[in-house]
VOBA-806620 format. One record per residue (C-alpha): residue in one letter; x negated, y negated, z negated; chain. Coordinates in steps of 0.1 Angstrom, whole numbers, plus 5000, padded with zeros to 4 digits. Layout:
! residues N
   residu     c1     c2     c3   chaine
        a      X      Y      Z        A
...
This chain:
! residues 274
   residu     c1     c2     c3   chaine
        x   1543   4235   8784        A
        x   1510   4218   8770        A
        x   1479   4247   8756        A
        x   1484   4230   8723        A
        x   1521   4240   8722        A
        x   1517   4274   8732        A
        x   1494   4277   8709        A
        x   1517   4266   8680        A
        x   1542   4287   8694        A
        x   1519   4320   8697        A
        x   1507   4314   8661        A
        x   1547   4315   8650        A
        x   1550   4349   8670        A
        x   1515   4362   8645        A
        x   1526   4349   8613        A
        x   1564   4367   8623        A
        x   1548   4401   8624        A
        x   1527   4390   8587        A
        x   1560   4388   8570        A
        x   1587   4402   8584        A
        x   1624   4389   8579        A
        x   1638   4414   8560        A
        x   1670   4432   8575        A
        x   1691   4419   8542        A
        x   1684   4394   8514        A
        x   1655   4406   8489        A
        x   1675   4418   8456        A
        x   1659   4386   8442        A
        x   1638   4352   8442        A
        x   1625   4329   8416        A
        x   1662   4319   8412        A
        x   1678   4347   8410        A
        x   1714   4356   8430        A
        x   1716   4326   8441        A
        x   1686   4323   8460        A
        x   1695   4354   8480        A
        x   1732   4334   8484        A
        x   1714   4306   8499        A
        x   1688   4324   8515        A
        x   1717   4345   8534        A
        x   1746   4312   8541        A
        x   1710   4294   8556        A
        x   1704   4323   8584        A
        x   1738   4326   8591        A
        x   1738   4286   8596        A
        x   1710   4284   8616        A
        x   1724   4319   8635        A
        x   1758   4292   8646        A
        x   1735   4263   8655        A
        x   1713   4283   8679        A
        x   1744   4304   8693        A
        x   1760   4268   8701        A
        x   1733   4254   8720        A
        x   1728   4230   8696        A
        x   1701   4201   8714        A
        x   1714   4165   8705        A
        x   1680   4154   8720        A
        x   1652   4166   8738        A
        x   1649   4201   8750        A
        x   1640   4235   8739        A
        x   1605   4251   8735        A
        x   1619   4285   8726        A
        x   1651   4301   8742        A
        x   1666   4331   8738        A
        x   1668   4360   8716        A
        x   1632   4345   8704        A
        x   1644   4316   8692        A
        x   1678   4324   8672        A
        x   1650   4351   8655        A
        x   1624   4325   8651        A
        x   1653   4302   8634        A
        x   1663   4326   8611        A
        x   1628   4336   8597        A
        x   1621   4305   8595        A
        x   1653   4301   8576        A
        x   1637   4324   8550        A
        x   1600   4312   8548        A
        x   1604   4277   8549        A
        x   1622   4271   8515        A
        x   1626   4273   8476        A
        x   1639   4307   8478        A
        x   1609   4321   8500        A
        x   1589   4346   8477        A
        x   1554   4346   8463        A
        x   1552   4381   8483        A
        x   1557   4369   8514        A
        x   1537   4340   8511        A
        x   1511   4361   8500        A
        x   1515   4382   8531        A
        x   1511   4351   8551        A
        x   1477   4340   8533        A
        x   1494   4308   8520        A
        x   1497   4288   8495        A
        x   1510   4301   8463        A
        x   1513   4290   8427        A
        x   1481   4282   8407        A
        x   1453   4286   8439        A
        x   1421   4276   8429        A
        x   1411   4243   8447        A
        x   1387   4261   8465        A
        x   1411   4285   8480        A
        x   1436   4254   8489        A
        x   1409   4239   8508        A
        x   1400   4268   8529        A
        x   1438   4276   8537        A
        x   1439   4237   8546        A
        x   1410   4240   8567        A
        x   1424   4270   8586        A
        x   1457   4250   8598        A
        x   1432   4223   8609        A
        x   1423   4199   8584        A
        x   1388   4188   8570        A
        x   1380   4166   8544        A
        x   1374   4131   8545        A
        x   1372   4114   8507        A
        x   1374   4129   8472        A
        x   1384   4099   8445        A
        x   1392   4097   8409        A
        x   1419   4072   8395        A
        x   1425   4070   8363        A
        x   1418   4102   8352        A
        x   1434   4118   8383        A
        x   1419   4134   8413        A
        x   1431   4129   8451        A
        x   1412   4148   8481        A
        x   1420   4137   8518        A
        x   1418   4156   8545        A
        x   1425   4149   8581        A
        x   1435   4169   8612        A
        x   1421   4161   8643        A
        x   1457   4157   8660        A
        x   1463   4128   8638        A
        x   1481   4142   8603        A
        x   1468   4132   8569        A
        x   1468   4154   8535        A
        x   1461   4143   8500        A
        x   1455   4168   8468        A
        x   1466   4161   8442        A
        x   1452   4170   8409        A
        x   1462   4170   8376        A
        x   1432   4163   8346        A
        x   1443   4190   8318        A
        x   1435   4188   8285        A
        x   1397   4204   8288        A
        x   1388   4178   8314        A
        x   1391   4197   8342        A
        x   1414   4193   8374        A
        x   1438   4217   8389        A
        x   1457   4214   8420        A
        x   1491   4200   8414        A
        x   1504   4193   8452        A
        x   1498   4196   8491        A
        x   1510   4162   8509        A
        x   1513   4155   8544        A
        x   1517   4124   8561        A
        x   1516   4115   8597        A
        x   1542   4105   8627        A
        x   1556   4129   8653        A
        x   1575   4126   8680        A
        x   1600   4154   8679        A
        x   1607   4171   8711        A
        x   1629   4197   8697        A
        x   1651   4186   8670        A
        x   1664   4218   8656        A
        x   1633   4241   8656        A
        x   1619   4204   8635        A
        x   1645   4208   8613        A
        x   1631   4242   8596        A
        x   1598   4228   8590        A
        x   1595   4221   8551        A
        x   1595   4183   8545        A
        x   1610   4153   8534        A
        x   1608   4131   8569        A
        x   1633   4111   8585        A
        x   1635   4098   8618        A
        x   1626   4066   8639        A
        x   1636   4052   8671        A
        x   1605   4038   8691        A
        x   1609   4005   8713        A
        x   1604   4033   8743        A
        x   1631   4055   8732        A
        x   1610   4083   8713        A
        x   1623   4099   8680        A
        x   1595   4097   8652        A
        x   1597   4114   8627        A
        x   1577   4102   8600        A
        x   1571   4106   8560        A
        x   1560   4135   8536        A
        x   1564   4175   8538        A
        x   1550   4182   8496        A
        x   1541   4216   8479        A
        x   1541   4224   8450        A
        x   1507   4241   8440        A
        x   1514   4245   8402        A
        x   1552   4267   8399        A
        x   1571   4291   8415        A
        x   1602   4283   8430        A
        x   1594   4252   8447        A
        x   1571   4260   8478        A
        x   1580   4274   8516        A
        x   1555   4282   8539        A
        x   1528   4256   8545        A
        x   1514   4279   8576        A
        x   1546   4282   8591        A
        x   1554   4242   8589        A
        x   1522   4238   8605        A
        x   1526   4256   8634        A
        x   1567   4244   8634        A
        x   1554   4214   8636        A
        x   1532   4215   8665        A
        x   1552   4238   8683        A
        x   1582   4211   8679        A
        x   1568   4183   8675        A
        x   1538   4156   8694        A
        x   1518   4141   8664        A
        x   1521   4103   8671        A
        x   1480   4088   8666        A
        x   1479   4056   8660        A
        x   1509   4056   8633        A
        x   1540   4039   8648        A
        x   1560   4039   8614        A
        x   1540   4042   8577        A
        x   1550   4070   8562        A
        x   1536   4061   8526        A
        x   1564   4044   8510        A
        x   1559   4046   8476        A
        x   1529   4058   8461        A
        x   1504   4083   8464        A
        x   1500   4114   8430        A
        x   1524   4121   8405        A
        x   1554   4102   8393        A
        x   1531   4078   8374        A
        x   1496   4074   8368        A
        x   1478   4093   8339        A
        x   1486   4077   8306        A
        x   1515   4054   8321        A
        x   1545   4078   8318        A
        x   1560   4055   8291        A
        x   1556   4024   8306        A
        x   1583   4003   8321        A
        x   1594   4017   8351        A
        x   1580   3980   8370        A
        x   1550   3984   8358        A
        x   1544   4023   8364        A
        x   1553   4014   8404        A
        x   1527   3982   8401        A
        x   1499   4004   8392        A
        x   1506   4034   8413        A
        x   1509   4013   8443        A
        x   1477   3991   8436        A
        x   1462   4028   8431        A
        x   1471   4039   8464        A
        x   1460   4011   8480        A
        x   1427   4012   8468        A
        x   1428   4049   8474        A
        x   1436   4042   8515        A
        x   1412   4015   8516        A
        x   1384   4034   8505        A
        x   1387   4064   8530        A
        x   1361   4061   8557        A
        x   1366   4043   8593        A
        x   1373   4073   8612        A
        x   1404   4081   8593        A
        x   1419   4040   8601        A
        x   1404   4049   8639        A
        x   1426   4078   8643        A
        x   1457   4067   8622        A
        x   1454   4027   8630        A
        x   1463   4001   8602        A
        x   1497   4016   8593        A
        x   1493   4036   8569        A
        x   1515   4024   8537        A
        x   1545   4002   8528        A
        x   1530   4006   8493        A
């Protein structure tokens, strides 16, 4: 096992004894009964899956009593029904954080920032990992002129090694087949920085990730597919739908091109489909 895996994996193990799973479902989340519902069908799903030996590809980087545990904290921490508490016990990224406070929990999980840009009234910060993973900031101009965080978006490509500890990382990725036989996995994991309700942990995909998971550098599949910020750009929200994605994805383009050469060094050309 690579330094850089064990690594991932003994940074699991410390955020596990941060937050404890508890023994039973917390008598509540942002949504109520049924969060604790889904919180409690989740473990006992991912209980089945480990209990089966469930490895359609690849192998397994935790075995054991450690991993069905692993799985079913990570069952808890890594969704919409995770509480503000425990993410607070984690030092993570909770609702309404200061930008500065974003940054620095970025900057702890790796990440350093490589461009600051304002489009249209809007504000995107990137920051890259030296493994090869990009993040954007988004924020949101309010109504005194100032900007508040609004999401936490990664990009990047990894090639999963094992698939079902992947699976509980928070994200919106799907998977590629490379010419050599590798499963990619590539996309967006997204948090919400403004609400309740809508964030797992962003520590514990990190390390999920890395313990999982070899980060792919230069990009085999571009995981920007649409466009980069909100659901349209400031002032455009009742604009034809054709035009809002015409914007948005000339916008992200100029976004991409304008981050320094280091970042198209590390990642290569293939960033967007935008």
């Amino acid at each position: 096992m690579s330094a850089d895996r064990e690594q991932a994996l003994e940074r699991l193990r410390h955020l596990r004894t941060l937050a404890p799973t508890p023994a039973t479902p917390p008598a509540g989340t942002q949504y109520g009964r049924t969060g604790v519902e889904r919180r409690a069908g989740a473990a006992a799903h991912v209980t089945q899956l480990v209990d089966d030996r469930y490895v359609p590809f690849g192998t397994e980087v935790l075995t054991g009593t450690e991993r069905r545990d692993t799985m079913v904290w990570l069952s808890g921490v890594n969704y919409w029904w995770t509480t503000q508490d425990e993410l607070r016990a984690l030092d993570d990224l909770t609702a309404r954080l200061p930008l500065e406070e974003v940054l620095r929990i970025c900057a702890e999980e790796g990440f350093s920032v490589v461009g600051d840009r304002e489009i249209m009234g809007d504000r995107h910060i990137f920051l890259l990992s030296e493994d090869g993973l990009l993040a954007e900031v988004f924020l949101e101009q309010g109504l005194a002129g100032d900007h508040r965080p609004w999401s936490l978006t990664i990009y990047g490509n990894l090639a999963v090694e094992d698939f079902l500890l992947f699976t509980q990382s928070h994200g919106e990725m799907h998977l590629e087949t490379a010419p050599d036989g590798r499963r990619i996995a590539t996309g967006r994991l997204r948090w919400n920085l403004r609400y309740t309700g809508k964030n797992g942990s962003f520590r514990a995909t990190m390390a999920v990730l890395r313990a999982s998971c070899q980060v792919v550098t230069p990009w085999e599949f571009a995981p920007i597919t649409s466009w980069l910020g909100g659901d349209a750009p400031r002032g455009m929200a009742a604009h034809p739908s054709d035009e809002i994605a015409r914007v948005a994805r000339a916008n992200t383009r100029a976004a991409l091109d304008n981050l320094p050469h280091q970042v198209r060094d590390l990642l290569g050309p293939q960033l967007t489909t935008a």
